[in-house]
Structures are given as C-alpha cells and as structure tokens.
TIMARKOL-475728 format. One record per atom (N, C-alpha, C): x, y, z; atom name; residue number from 1; residue in one letter. Coordinates in Angstrom, 3 decimals. Example, Ala and Ser with C-alpha at 12.3 -4.5 7.8 and 13.67 -1.06 7.14 Angstrom:
REM TIMARKOL-475728
13.190; -5.690; 7.800; N; 1; A
12.300; -4.500; 7.800; CA; 1; A
13.200; -3.300; 7.800; C; 1; A
12.850; -2.250; 7.080; N; 2; S
13.670; -1.060; 7.140; CA; 2; S
12.900; 0.030; 7.870; C; 2; S
END
This chain:
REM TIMARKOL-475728
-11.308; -3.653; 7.105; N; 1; X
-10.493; -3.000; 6.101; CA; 1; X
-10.897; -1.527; 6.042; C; 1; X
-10.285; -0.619; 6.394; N; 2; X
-9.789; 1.061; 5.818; CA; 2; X
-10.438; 1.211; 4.847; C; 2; X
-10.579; 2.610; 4.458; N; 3; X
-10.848; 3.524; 3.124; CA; 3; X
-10.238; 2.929; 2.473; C; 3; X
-8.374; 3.190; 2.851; N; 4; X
-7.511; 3.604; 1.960; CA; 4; X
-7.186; 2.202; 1.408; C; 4; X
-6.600; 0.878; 2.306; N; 5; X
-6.634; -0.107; 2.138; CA; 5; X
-7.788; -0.455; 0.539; C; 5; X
-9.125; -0.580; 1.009; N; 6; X
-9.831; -0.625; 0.033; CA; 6; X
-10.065; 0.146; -1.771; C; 6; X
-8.819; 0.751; -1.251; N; 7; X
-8.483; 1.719; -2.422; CA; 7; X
-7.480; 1.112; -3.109; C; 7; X
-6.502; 0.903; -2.394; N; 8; X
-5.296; -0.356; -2.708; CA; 8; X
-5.562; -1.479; -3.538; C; 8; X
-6.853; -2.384; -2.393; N; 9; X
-7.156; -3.171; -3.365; CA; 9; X
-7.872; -3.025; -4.910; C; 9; X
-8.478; -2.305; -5.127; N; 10; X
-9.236; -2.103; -6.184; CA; 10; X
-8.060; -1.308; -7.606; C; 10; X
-7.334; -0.403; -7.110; N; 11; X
-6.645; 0.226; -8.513; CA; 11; X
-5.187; -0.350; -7.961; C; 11; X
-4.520; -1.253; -7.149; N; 12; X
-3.373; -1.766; -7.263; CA; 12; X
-2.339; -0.666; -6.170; C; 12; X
-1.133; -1.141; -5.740; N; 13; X
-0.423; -0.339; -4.601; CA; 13; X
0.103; 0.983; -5.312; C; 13; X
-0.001; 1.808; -4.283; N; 14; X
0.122; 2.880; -4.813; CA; 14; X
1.549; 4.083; -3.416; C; 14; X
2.021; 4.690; -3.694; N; 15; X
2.298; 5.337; -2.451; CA; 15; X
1.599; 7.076; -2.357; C; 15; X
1.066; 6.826; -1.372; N; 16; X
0.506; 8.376; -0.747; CA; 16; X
1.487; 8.903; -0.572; C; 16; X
1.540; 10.235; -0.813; N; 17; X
2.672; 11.278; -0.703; CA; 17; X
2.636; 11.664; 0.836; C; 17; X
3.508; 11.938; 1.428; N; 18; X
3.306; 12.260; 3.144; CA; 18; X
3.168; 13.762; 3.110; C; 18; X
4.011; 14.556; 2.153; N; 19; X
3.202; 16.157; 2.457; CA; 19; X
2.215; 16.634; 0.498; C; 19; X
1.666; 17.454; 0.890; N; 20; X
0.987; 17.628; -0.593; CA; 20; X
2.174; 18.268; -1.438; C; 20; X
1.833; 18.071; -2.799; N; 21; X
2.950; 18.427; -3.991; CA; 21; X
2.614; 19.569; -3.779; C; 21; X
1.409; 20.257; -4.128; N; 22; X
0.378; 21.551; -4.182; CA; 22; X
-0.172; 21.839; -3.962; C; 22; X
-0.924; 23.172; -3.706; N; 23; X
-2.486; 23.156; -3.217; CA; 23; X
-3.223; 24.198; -4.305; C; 23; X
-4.245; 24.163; -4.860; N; 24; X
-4.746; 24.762; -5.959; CA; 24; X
-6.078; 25.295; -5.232; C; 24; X
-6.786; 26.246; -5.074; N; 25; X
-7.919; 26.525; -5.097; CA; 25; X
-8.317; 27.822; -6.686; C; 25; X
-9.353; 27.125; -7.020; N; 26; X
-9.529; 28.097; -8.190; CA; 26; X
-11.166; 28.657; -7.827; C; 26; X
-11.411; 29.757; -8.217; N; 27; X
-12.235; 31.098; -7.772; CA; 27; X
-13.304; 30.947; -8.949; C; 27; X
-13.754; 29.959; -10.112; N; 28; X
-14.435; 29.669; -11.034; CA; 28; X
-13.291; 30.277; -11.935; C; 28; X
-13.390; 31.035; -12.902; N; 29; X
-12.233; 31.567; -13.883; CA; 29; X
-11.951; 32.330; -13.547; C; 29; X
-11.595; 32.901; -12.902; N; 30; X
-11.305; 34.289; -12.428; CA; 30; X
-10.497; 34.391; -11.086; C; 30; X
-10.150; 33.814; -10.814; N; 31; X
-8.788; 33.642; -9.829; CA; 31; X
-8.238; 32.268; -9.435; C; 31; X
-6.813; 32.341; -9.353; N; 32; X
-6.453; 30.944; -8.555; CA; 32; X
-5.732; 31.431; -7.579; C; 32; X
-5.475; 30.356; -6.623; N; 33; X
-4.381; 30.669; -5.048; CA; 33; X
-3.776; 29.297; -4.905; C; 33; X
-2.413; 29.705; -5.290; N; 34; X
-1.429; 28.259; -5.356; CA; 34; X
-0.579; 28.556; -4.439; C; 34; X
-0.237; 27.397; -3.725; N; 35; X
0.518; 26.823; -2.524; CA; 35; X
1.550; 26.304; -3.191; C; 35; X
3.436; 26.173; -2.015; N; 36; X
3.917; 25.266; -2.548; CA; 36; X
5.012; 25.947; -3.682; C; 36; X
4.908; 27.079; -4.286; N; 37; X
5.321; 27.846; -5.403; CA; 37; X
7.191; 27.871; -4.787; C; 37; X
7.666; 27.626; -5.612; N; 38; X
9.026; 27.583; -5.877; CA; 38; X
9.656; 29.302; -6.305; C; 38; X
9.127; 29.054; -7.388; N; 39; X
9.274; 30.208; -8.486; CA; 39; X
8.363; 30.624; -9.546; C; 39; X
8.496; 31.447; -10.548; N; 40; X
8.172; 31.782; -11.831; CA; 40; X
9.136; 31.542; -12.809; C; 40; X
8.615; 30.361; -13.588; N; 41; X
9.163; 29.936; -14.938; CA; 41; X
9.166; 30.971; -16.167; C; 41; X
7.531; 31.511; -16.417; N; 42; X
7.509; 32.121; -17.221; CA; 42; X
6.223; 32.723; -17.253; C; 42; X
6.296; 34.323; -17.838; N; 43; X
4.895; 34.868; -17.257; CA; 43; X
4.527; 35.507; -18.794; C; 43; X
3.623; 35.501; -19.609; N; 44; X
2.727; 36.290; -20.024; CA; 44; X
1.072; 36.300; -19.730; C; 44; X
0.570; 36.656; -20.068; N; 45; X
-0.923; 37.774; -19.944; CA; 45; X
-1.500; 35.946; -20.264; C; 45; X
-0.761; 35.181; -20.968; N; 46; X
-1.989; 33.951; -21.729; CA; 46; X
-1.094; 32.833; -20.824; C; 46; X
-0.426; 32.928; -20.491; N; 47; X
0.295; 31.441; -19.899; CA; 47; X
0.711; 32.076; -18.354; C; 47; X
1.343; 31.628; -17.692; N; 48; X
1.945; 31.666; -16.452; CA; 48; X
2.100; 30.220; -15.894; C; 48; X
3.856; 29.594; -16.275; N; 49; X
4.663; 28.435; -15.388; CA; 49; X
5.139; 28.409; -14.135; C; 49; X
4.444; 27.559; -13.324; N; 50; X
4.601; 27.538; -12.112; CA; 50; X
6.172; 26.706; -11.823; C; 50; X
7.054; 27.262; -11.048; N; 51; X
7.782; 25.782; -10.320; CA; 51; X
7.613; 25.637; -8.455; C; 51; X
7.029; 24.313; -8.871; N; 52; X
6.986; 23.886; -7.519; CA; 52; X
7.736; 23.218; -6.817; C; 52; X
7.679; 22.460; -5.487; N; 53; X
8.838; 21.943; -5.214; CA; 53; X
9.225; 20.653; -5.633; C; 53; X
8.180; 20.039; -6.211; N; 54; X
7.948; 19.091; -7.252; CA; 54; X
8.012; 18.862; -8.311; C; 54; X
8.305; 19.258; -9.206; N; 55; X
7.376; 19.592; -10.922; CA; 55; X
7.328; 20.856; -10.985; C; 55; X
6.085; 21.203; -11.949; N; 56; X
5.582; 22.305; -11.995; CA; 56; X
4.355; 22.686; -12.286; C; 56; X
3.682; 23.788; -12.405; N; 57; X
2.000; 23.942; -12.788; CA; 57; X
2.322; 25.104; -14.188; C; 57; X
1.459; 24.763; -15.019; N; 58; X
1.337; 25.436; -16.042; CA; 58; X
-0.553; 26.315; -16.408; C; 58; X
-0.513; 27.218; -15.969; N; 59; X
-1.554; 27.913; -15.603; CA; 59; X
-2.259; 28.601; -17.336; C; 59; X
-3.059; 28.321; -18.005; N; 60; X
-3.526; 29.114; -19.358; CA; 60; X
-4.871; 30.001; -18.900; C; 60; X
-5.134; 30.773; -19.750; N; 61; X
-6.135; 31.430; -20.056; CA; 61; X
-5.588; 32.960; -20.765; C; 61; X
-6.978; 34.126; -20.170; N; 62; X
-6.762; 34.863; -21.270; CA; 62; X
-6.388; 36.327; -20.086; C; 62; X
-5.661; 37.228; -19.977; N; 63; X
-5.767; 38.409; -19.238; CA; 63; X
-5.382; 38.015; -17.930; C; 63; X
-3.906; 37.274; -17.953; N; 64; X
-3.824; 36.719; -16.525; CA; 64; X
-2.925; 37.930; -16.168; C; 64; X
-2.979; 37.933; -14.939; N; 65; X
-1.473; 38.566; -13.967; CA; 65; X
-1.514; 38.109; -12.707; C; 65; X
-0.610; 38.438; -11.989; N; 66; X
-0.180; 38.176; -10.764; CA; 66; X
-0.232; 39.391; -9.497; C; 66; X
-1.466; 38.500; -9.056; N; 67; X
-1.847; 39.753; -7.974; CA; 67; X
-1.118; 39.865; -6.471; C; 67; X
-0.663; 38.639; -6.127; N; 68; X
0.239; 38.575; -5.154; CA; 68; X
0.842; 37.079; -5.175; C; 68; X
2.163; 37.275; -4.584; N; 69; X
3.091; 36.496; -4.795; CA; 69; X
4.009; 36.583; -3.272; C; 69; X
4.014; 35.548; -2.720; N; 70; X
4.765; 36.021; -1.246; CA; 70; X
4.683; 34.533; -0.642; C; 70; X
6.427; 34.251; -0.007; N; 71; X
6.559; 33.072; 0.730; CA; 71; X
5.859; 32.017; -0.068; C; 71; X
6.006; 31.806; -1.294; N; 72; X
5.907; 29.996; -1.624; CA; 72; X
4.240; 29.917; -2.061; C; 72; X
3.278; 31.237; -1.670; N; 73; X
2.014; 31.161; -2.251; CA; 73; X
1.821; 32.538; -3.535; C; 73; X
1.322; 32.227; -4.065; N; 74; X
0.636; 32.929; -5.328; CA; 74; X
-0.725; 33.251; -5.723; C; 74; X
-1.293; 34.264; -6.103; N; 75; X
-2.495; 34.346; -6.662; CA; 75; X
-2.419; 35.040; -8.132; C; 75; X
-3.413; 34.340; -8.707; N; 76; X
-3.193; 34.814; -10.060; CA; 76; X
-4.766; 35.263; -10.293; C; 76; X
-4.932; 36.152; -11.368; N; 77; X
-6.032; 36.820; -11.545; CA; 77; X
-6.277; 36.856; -13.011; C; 77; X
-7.580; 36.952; -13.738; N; 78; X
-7.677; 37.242; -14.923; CA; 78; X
-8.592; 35.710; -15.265; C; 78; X
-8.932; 35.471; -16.724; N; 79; X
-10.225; 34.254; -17.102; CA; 79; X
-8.651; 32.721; -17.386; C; 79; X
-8.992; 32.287; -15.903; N; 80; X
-7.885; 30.479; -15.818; CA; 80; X
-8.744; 29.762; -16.761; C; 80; X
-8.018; 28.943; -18.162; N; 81; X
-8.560; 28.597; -18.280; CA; 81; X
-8.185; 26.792; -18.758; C; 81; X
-7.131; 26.906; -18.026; N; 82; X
-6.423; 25.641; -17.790; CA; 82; X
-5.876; 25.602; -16.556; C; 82; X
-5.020; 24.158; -15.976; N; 83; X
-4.432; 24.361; -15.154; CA; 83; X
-3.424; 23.348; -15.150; C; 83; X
-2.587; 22.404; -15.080; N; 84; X
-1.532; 21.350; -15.782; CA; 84; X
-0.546; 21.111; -15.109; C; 84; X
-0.004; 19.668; -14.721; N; 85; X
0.859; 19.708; -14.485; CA; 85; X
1.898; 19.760; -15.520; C; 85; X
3.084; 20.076; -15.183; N; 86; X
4.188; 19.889; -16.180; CA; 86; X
5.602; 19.562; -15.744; C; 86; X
END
C-alpha cells in the first residue's frame, strides 16, 4: 500500500486535485508571492482579495501594497497577517 492510498484509508476518499488551486509562499510577515491570481477583488493598505481560478484568497494585515503583479502571479508587501480562503 502507497502513501496516498494509506491516507485514504485513515481520513476516508477524498479526490486530489490534478493541478494546484494556488501557490502561496509567505516571507515571515513581510511578504507573500501568490500563484494562480485571476484578478484583484479589492485592495486597501489592511485587506487585499485575491481571485483565483478557483475561489479566492483574502490576504489581512497592516501596510500592505502590491509590489508586483504580472501574468497570474502577485507579490504583496507590508506586515501579512492573515491569509484565507474565501
């Protein structure tokens, strides 16, 4: 029996997604780099809504902005101090 199999059995069937929803790397508070980005829902300095091609990400903290934004990836800058799907 597999990893994954053994994963199955224990929390019940599940389906693996075949490509990722997102990709998140966060920089401790002070930066994130999101994959996957659709658009901008909604931007101030304390929130920033992600849409992805899925859902969406809802990004909090305090002194955010957007340091680059290009082809479907994003970086955001300033103290993250959430991160959410929505």
């Amino acid at each position: 029996m597999g990893f994954i199999e053994s994963i199955k059995d224990c929390f019940g069937e599940w389906e693996i997604p075949k490509e990722p929803i997102f990709r998140a790397v966060l920089f401790g508070e002070s930066a994130g780099y999101f994959e996957n980005v659709k658009s901008i829902l909604n931007y101030s300095e304390n929130e920033i809504v992600l849409s992805l091609k899925k859902g969406g990400l809802k990004i909090s903290g305090e002194g955010l902005y957007i340091k680059k934004y290009c082809m479907g990836d994003i970086v955001i800058c300033g103290k993250i101090l959430k991160v959410e799907r929505v």
